[in-house]
C-alpha positions as CSV (number, residue, x, y, z in Angstrom):
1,X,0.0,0.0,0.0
2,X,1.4,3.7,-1.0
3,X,2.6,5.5,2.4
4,X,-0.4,8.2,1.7
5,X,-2.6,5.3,2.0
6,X,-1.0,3.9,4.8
7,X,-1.6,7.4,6.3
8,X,-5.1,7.9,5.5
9,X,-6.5,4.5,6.5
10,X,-4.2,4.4,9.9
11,X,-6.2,2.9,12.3
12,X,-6.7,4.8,15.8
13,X,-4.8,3.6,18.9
14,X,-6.9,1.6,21.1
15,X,-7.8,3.6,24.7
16,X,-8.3,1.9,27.8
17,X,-12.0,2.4,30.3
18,X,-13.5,1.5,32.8
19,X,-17.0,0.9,33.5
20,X,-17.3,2.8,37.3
21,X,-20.6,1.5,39.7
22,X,-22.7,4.4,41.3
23,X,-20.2,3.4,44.4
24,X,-17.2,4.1,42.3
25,X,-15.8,0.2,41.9
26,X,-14.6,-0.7,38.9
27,X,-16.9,-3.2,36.8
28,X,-15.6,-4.0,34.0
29,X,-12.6,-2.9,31.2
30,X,-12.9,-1.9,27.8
31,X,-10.2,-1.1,24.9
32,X,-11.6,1.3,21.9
33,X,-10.8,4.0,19.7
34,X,-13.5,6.5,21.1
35,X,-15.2,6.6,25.1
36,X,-18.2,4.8,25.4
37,X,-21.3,6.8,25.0
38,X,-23.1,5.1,28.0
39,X,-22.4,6.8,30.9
40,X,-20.2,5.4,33.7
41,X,-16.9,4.7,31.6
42,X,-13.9,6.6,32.5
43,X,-10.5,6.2,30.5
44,X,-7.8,4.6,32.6
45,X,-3.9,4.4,32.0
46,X,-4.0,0.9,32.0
47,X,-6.1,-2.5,32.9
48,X,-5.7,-4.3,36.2
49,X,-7.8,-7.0,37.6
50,X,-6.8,-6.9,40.6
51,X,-9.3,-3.4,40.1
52,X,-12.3,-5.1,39.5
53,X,-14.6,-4.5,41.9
54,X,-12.8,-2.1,43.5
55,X,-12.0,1.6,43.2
56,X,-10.0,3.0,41.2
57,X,-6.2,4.3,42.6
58,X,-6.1,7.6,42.0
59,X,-3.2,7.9,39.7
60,X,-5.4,5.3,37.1
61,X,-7.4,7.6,35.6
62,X,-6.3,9.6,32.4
63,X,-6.9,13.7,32.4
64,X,-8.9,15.0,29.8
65,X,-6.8,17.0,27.0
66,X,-7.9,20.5,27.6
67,X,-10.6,21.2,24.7
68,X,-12.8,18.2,26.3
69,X,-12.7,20.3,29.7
70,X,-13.6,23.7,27.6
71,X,-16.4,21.9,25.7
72,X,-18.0,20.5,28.8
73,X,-17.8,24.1,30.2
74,X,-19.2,25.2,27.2
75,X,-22.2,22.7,27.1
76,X,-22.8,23.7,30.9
77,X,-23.2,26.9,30.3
């Protein structure tokens, strides 16, 4: 395949979530391009099953890049 190709048609890097309980335990792990739409999934650094069912350390979670945080603001607004 031509490297423009290659460029175009790169597939996106898998992220890492986890589905969070109303309690805050972790439930269950899953690896995709884009977050979850349902609610309750927050992305992670990596997956541990020694987390499931429990809550989450708090260095696991991965910050949001900076335009998410302004959109959200936005939206709120």
């Amino acid at each position: 395949m031509p490297p423009l190709l290659r460029w175009l048609f790169k597939p996106s890097p898998l992220r890492t979530f986890a589905h969070l309980d109303a309690n805050g335990h972790c439930q269950a792990f899953k690896q995709c391009a884009q977050p979850p739409a349902a609610p309750g999934w927050v992305e992670v650094s990596e997956m541990r099953l020694g987390w499931l069912g429990h809550s989450l350390p708090a260095n696991a979670r991965v910050s949001q890049p900076a335009r998410e945080c302004r959109r959200a603001h936005a939206l709120s607004a």
